[in-house]
TORPA-4810 file (N, C-alpha, C, O; in nm, 3 decimals):
<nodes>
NODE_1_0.085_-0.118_0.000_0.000_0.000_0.000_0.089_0.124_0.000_0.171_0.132_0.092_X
NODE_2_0.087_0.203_-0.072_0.124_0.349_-0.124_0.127_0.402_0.025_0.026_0.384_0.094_X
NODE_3_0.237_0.466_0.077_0.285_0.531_0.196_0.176_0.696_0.250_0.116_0.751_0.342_X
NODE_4_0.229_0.704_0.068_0.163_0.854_0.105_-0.016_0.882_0.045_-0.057_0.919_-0.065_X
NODE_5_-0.093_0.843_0.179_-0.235_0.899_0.063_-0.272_0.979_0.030_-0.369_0.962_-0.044_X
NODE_6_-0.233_1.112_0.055_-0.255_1.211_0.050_-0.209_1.251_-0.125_-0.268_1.329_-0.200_X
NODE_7_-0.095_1.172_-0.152_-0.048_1.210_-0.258_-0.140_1.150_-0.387_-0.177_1.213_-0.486_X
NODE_8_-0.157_1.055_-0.365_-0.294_0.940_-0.455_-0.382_0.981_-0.447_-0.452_0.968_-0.547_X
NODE_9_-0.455_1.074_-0.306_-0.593_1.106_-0.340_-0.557_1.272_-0.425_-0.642_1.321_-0.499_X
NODE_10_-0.452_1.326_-0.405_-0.497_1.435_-0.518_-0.481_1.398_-0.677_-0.501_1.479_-0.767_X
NODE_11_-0.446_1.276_-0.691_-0.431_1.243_-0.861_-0.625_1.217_-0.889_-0.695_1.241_-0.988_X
NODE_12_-0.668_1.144_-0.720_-0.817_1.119_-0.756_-0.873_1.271_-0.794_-0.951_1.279_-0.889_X
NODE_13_-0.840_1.381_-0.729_-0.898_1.481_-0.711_-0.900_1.566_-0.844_-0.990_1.639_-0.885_X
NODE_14_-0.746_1.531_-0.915_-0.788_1.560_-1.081_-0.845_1.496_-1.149_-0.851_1.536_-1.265_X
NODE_15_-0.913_1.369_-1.113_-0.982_1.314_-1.212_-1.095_1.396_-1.158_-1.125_1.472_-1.251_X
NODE_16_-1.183_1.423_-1.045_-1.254_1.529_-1.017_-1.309_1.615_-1.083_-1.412_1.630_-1.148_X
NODE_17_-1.194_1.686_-1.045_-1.232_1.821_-1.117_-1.240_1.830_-1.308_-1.294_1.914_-1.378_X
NODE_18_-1.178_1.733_-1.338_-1.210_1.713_-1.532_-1.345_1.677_-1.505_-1.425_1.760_-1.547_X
NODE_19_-1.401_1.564_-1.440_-1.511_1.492_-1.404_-1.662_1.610_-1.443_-1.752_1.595_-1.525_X
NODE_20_-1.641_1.699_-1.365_-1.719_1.790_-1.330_-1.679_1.920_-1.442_-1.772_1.980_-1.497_X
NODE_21_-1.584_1.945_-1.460_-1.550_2.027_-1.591_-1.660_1.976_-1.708_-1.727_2.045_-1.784_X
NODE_22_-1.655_1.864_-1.698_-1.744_1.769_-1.839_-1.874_1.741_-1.819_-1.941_1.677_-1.902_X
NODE_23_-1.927_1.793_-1.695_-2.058_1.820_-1.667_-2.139_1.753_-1.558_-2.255_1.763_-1.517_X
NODE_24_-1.982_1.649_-1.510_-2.067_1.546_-1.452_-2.060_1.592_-1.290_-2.026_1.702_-1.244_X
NODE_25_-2.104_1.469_-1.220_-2.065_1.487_-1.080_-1.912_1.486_-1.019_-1.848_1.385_-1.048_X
NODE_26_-1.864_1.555_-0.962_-1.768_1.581_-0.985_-1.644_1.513_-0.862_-1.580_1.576_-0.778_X
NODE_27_-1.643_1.368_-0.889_-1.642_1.292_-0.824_-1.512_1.188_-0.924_-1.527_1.138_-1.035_X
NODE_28_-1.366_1.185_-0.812_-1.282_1.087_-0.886_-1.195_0.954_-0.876_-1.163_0.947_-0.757_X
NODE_29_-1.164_0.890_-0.917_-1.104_0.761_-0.861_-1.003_0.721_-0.925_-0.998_0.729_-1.048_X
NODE_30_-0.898_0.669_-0.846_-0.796_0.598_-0.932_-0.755_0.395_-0.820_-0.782_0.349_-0.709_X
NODE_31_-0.683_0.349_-0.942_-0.638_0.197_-0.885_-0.533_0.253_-0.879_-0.490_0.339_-0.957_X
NODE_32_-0.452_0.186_-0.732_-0.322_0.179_-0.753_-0.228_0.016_-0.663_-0.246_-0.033_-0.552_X
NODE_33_-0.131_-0.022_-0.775_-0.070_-0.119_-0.731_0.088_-0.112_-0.674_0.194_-0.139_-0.730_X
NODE_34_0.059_-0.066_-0.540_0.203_-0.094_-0.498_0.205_0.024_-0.472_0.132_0.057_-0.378_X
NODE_35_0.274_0.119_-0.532_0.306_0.302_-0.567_0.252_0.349_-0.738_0.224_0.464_-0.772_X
NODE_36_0.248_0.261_-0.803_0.217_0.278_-0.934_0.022_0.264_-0.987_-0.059_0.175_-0.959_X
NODE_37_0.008_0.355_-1.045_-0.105_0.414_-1.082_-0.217_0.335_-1.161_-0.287_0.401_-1.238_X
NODE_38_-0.240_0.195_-1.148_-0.308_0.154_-1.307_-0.391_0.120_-1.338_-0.430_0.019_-1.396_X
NODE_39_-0.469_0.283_-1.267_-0.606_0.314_-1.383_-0.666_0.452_-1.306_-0.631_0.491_-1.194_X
NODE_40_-0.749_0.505_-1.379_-0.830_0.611_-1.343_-0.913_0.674_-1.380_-0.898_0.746_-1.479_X
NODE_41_-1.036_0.666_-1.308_-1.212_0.730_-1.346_-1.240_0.834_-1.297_-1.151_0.893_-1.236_X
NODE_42_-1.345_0.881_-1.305_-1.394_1.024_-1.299_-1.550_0.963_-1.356_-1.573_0.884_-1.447_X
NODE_43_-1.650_1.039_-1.258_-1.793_1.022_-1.286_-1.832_1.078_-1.454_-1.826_1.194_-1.495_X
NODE_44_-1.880_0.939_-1.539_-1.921_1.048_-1.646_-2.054_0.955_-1.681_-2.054_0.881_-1.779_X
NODE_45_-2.177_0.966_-1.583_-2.276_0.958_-1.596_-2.373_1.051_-1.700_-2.443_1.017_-1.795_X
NODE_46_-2.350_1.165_-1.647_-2.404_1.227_-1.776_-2.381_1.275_-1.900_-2.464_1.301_-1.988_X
NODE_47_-2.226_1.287_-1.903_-2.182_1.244_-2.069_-2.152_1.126_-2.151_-2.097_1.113_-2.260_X
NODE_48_-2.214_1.031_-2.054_-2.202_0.910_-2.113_-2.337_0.865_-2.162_-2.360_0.815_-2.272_X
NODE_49_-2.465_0.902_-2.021_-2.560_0.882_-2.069_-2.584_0.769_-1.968_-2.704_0.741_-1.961_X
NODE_50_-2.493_0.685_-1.875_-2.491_0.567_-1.850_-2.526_0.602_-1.670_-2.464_0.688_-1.606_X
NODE_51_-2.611_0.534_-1.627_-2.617_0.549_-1.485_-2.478_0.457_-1.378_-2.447_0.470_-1.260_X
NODE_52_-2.437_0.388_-1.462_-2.335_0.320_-1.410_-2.214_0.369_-1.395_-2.154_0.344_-1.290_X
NODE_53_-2.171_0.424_-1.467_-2.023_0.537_-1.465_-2.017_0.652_-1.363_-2.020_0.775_-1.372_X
NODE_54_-2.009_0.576_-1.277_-1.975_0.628_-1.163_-1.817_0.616_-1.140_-1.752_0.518_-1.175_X
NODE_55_-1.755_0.742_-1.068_-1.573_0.761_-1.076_-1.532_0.584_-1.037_-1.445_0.543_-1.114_X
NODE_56_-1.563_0.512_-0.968_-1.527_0.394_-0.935_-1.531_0.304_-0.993_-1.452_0.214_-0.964_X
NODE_57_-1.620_0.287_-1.094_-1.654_0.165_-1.174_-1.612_0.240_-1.315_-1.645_0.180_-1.416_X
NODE_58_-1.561_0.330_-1.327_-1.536_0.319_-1.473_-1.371_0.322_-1.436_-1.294_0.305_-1.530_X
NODE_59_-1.310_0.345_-1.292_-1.198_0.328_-1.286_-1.190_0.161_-1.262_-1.131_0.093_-1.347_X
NODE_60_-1.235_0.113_-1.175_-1.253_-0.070_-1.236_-1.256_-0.136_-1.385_-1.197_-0.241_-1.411_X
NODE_61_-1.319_-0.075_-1.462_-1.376_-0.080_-1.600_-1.177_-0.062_-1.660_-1.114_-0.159_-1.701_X
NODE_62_-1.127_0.056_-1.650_-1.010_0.111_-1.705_-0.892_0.009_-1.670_-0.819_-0.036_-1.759_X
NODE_63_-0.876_-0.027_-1.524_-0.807_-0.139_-1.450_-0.857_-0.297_-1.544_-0.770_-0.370_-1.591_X
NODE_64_-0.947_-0.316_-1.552_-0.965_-0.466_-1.593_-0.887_-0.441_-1.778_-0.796_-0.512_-1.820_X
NODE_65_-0.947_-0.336_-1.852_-0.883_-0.292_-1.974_-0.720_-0.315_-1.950_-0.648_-0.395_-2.009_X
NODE_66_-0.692_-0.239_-1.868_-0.531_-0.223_-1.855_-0.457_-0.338_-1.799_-0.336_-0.338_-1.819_X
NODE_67_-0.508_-0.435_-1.734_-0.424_-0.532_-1.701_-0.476_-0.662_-1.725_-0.426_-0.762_-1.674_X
NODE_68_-0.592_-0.664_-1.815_-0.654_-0.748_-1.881_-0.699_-0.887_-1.822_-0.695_-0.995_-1.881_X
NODE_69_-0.752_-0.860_-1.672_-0.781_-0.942_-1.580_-0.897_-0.848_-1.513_-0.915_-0.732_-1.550_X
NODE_70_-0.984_-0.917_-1.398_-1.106_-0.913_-1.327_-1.109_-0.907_-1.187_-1.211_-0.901_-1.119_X
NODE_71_-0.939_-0.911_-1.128_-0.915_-0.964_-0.969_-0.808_-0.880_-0.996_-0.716_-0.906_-1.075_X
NODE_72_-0.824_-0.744_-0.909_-0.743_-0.674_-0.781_-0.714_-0.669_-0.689_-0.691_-0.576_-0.613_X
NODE_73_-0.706_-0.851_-0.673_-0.624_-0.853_-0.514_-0.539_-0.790_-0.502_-0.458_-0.776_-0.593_X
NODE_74_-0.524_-0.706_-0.342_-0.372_-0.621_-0.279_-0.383_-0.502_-0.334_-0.291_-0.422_-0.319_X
NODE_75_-0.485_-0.471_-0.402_-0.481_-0.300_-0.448_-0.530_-0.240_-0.407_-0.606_-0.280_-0.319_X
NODE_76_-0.521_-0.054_-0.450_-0.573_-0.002_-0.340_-0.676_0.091_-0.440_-0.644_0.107_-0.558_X
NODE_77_-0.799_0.151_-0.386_-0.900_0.201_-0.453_-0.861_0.312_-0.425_-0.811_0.303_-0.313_X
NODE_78_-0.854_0.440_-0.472_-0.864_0.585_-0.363_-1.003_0.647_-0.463_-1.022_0.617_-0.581_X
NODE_79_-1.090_0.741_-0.380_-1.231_0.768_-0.445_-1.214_0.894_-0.344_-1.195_0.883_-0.223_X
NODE_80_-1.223_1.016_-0.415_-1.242_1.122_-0.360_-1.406_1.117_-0.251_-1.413_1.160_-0.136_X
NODE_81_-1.507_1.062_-0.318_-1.662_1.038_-0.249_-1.694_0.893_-0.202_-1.683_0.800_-0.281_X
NODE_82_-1.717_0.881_-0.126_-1.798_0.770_-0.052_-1.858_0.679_-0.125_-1.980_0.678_-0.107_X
NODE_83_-1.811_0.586_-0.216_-1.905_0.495_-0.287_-2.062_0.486_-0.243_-2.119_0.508_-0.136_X
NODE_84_-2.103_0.450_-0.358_-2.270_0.442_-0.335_-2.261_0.230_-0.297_-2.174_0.147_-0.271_X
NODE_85_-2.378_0.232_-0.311_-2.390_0.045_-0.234_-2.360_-0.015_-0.393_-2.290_-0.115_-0.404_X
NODE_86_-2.421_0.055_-0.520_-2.346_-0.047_-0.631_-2.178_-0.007_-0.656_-2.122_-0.094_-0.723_X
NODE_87_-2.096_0.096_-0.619_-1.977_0.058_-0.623_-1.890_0.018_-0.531_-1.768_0.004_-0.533_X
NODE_88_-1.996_-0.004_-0.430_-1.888_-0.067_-0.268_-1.926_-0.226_-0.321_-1.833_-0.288_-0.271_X
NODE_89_-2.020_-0.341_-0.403_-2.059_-0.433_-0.465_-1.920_-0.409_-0.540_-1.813_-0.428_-0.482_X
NODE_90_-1.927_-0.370_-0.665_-1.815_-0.365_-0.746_-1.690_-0.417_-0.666_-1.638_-0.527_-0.647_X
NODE_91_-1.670_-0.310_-0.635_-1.509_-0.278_-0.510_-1.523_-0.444_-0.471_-1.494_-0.518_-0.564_X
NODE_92_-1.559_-0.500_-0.363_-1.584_-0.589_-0.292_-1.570_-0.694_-0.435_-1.457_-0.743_-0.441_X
NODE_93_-1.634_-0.723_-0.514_-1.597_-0.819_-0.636_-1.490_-0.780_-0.666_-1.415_-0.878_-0.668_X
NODE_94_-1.453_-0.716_-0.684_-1.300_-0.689_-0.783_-1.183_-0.731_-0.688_-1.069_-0.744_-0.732_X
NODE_95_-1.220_-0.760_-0.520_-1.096_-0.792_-0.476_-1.017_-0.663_-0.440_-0.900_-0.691_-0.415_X
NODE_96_-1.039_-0.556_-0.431_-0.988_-0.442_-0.387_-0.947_-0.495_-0.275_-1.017_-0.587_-0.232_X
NODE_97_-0.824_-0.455_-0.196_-0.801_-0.475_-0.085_-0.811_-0.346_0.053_-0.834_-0.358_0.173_X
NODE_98_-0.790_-0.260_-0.010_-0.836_-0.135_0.049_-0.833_0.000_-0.016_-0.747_0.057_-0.084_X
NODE_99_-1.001_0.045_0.042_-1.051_0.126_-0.020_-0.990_0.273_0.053_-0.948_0.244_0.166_X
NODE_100_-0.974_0.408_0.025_-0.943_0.487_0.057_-1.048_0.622_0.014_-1.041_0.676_-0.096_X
NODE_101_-1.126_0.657_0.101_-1.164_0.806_0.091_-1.167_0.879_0.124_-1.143_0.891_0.244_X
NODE_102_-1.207_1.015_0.024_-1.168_1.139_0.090_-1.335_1.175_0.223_-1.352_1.145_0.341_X
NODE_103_-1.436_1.258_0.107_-1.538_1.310_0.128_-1.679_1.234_0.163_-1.708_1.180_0.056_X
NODE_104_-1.762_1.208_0.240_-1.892_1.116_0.296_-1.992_1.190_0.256_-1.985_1.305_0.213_X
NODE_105_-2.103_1.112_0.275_-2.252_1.177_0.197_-2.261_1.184_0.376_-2.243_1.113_0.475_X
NODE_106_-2.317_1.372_0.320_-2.416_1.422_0.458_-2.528_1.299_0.539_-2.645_1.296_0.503_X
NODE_107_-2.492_1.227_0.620_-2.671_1.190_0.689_-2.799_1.250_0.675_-2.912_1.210_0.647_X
NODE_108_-2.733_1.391_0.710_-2.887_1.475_0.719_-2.910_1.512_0.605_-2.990_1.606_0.605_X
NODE_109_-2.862_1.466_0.460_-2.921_1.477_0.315_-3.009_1.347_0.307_-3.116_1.351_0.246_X
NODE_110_-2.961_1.213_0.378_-3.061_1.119_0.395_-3.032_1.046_0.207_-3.122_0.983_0.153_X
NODE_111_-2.942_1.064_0.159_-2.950_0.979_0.008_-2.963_0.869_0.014_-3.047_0.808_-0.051_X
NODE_112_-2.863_0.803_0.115_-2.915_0.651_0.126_-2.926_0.596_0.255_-2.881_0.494_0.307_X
NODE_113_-3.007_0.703_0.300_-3.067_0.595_0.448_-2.949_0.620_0.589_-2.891_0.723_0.620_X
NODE_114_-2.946_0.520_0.637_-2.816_0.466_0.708_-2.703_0.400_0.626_-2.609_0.347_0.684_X
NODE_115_-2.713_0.402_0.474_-2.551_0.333_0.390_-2.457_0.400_0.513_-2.490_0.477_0.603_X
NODE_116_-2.337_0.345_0.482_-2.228_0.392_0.473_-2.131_0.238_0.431_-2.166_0.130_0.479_X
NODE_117_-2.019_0.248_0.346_-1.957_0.161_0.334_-1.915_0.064_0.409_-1.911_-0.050_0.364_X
NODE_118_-1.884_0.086_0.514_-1.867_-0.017_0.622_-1.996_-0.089_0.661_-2.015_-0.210_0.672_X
NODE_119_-2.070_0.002_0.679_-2.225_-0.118_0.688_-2.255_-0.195_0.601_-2.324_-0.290_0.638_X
NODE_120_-2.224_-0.190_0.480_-2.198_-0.300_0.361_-2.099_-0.414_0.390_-2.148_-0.527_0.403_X
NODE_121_-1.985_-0.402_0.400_-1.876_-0.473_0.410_-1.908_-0.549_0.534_-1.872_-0.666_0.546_X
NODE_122_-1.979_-0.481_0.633_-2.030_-0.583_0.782_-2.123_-0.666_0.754_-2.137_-0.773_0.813_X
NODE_123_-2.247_-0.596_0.595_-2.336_-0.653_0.574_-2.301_-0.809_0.509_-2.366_-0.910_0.536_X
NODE_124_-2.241_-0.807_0.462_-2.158_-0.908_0.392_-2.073_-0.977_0.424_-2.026_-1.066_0.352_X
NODE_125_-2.037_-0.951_0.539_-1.952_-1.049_0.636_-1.823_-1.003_0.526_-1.769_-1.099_0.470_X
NODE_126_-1.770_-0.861_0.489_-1.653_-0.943_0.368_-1.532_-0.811_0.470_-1.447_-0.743_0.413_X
NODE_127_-1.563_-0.806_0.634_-1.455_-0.706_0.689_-1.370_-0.744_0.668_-1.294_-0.660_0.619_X
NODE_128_-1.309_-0.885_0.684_-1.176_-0.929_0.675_-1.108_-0.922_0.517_-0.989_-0.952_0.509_X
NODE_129_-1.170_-0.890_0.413_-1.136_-0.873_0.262_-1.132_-0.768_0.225_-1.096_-0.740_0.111_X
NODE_130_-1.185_-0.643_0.353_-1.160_-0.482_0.253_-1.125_-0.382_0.356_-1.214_-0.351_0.435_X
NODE_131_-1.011_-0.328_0.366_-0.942_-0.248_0.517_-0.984_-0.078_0.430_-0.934_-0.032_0.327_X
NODE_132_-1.058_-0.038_0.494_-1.140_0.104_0.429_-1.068_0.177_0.558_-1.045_0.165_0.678_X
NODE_133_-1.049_0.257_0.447_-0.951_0.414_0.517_-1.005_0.539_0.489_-1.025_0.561_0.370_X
NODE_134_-1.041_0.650_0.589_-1.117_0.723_0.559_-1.032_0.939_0.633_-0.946_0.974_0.714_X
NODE_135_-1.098_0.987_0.571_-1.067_1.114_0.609_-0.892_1.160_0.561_-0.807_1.220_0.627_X
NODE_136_-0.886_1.109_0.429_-0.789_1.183_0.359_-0.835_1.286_0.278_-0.902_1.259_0.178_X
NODE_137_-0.806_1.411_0.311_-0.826_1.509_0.165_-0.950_1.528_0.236_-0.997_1.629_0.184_X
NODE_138_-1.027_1.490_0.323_-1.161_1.540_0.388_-1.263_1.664_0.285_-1.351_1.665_0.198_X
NODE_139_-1.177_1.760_0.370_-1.199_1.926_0.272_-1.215_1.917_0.153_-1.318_1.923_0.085_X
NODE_140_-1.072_1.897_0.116_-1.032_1.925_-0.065_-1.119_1.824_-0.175_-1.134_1.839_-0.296_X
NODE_141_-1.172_1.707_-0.079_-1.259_1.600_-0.168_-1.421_1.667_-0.164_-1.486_1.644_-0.267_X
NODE_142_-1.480_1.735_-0.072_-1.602_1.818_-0.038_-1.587_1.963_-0.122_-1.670_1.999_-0.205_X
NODE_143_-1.468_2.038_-0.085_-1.484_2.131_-0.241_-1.490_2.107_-0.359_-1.546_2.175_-0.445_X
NODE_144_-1.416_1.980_-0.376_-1.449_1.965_-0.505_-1.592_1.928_-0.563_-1.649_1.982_-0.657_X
NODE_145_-1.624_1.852_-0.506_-1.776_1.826_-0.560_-1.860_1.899_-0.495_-1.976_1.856_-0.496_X
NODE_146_-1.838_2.019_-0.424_-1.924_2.099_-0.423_-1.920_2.213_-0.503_-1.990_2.311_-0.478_X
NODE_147_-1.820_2.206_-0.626_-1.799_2.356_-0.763_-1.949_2.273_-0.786_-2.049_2.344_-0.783_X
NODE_148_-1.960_2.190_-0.799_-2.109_2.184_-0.906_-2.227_2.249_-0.864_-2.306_2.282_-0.952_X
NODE_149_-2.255_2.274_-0.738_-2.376_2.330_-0.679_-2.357_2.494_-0.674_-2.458_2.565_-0.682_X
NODE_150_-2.235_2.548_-0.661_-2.241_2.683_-0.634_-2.310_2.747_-0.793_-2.329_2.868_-0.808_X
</nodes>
């Protein structure tokens, strides 16, 4: 696992901000193996058209392209936003070994209830398969996806 997260979540944070430059939610992700980078998404739900392209799964999508396999055991996810329950599913299939984020969905917006990623991973009995790390980039992952609302 990459020493420095701080440094990985701002490569997520430019996929971000292009993310949201392009109209979308402005929300970014990258794989990384070891210290090395290999792959990286950015939400493009609405220039894609696709409800699924979400920053996480099209950075899964880019990872399976690039190393031409389906299993990321020992890698590490970094996601500027809090996966939703279909990309903490994803994550959890792909063998991610640990997830890293910056920014959490408000409670008191209520989007999904009581989610939170870890209540998934408990839901699933899969704690021992995904070591989730949280409150890197906190701030800088919440400004960013908040240019879209101002």
């Amino acid at each position: 696992m990459p020493a420095d997260h701080e440094h990985m979540m701002r490569i997520a944070l430019e996929e971000a901000a292009q993310g949201g430059a392009e109209g979308n939610s402005a929300v970014g992700s990258i794989i990384v193996d070891g210290d090395q980078v290999v792959a990286r998404g950015r939400n493009l739900v609405t220039s894609n058209s696709d409800p699924t392209a979400h920053a996480e799964t099209v950075a899964l999508r880019d990872a399976g392209a690039a190393l031409k396999r389906t299993d990321f055991s020992g890698m590490t996810l970094y996601t500027t936003f809090e996966p939703c329950p279909m990309c903490c599913g994803a994550i959890l299939a792909s063998g991610i070994a640990t997830l890293v984020m910056g920014a959490r969905h408000d409670p008191a917006q209520g989007s999904w209830g009581g989610y939170t990623v870890e209540s998934l991973v408990e839901m699933t009995n899969r704690a021992d398969q995904l070591t989730v790390v949280t409150g890197i980039l906190t701030r800088e992952c919440a400004d960013v996806r908040n240019v879209e609302t101002r």
